[in-house]
C-alpha positions as CSV (number, residue, x, y, z in Angstrom):
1,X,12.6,-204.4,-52.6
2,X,13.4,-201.2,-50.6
3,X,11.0,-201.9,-47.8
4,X,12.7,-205.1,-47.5
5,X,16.2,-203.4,-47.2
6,X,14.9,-201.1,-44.8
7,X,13.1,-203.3,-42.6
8,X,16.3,-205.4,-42.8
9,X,18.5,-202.3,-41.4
10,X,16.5,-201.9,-38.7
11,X,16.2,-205.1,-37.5
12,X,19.8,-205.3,-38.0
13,X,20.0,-201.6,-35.8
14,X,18.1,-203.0,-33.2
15,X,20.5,-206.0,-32.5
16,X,23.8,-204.3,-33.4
17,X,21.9,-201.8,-30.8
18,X,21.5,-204.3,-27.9
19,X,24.8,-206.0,-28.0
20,X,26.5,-202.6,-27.8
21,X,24.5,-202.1,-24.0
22,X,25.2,-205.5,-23.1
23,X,28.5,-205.3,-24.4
24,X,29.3,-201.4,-22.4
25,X,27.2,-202.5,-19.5
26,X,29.5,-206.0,-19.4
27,X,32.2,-203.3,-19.0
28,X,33.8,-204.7,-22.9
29,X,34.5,-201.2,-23.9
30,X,36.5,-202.4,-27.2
31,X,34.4,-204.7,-28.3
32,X,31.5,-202.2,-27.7
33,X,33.4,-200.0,-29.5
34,X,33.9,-202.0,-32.3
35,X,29.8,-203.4,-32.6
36,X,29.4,-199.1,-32.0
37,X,31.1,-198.8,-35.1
38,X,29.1,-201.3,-37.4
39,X,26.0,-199.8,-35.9
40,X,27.1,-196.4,-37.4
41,X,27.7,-198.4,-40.7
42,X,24.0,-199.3,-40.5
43,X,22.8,-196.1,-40.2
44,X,23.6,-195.1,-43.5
45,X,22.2,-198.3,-44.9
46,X,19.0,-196.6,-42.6
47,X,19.1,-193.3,-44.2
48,X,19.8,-194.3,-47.9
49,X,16.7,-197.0,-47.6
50,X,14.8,-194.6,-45.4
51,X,15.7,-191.6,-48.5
52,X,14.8,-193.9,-51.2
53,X,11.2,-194.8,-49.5
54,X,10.6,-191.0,-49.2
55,X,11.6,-190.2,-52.6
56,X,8.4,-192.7,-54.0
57,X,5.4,-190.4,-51.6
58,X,7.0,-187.2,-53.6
59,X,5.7,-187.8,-57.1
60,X,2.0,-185.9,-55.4
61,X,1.1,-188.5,-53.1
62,X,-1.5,-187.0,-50.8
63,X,0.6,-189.0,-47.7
64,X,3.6,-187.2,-48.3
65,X,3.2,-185.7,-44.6
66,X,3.1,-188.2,-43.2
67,X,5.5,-190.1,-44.9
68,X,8.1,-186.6,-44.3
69,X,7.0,-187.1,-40.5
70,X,7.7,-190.7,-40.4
71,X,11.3,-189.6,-42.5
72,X,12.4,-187.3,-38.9
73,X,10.7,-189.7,-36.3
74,X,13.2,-192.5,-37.9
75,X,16.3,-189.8,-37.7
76,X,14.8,-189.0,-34.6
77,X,15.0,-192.8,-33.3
78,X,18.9,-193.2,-34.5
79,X,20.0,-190.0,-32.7
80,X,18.0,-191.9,-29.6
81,X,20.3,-195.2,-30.0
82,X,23.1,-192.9,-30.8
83,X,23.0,-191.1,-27.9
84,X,22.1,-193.7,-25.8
85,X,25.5,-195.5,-26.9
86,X,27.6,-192.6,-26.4
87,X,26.8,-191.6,-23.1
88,X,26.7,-195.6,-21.7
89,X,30.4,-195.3,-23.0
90,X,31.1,-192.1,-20.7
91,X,28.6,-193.5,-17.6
92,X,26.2,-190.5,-17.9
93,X,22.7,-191.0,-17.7
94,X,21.1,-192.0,-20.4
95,X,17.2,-192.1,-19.2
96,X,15.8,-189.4,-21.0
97,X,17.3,-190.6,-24.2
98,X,15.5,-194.1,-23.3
99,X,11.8,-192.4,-23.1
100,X,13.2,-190.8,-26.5
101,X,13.6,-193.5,-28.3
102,X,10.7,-195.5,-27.4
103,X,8.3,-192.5,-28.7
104,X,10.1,-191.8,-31.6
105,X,10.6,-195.9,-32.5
106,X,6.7,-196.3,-31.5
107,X,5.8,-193.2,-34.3
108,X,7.9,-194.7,-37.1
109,X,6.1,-198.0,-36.6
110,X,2.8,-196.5,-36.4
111,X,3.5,-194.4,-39.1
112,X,5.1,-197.1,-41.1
113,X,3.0,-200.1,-41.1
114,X,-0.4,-198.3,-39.5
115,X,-0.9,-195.7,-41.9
116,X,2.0,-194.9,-45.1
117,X,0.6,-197.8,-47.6
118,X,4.3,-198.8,-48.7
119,X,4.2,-202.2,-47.0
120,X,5.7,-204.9,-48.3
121,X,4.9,-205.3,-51.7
């Protein structure tokens, strides 16, 4: 039930994500604001998902590397978005927070249906 939640978030991230660009690059800075804001509500739906899936590799699981790595490439991934957000909001560039997110969003996949074996059972 928790990978369901999870995977739910960040599907959720990923579109709250894309209509706050299109919203800021649209030049709708409240309404960005305002999508901004539900995105940050998401993260902790993210984190307390992400925490619970965690929890289940520390009972001796020989994964729990991997599954700890996975844990900072997804908190690695929302700082991306985050930053990414903020700075379209003050027109600074944001293309090395782009390449960021893209690595660390490419890890947590790899990581999270490649090799942890929490799928979706």
């Amino acid at each position: 039930m928790t990978t369901h939640l999870h995977v739910t978030a960040w599907a959720l991230a990923f579109i709250l994500f894309i209509v706050v660009v299109v919203l800021n690059k649209s030049g709708k800075a409240k309404g960005a604001k305002i999508v901004h804001m539900i995105l940050r509500l998401d993260y902790l739906l993210l984190l307390y998902s992400g925490g619970t899936l965690l929890a289940h590799y520390f009972g001796g699981s020989p994964m729990m590397g991997e599954a700890i790595f996975k844990g900072l490439a997804g908190i690695w991934a929302i700082f991306a978005m985050e930053m990414i957000a903020v700075k379209m909001t003050r027109h600074e560039a944001t293309k090395s927070f782009w390449i960021q997110l893209v690595i660390a969003v490419l890890l947590t996949l790899i990581l999270g249906f490649g090799r942890l074996p929490g799928g979706f059972a």
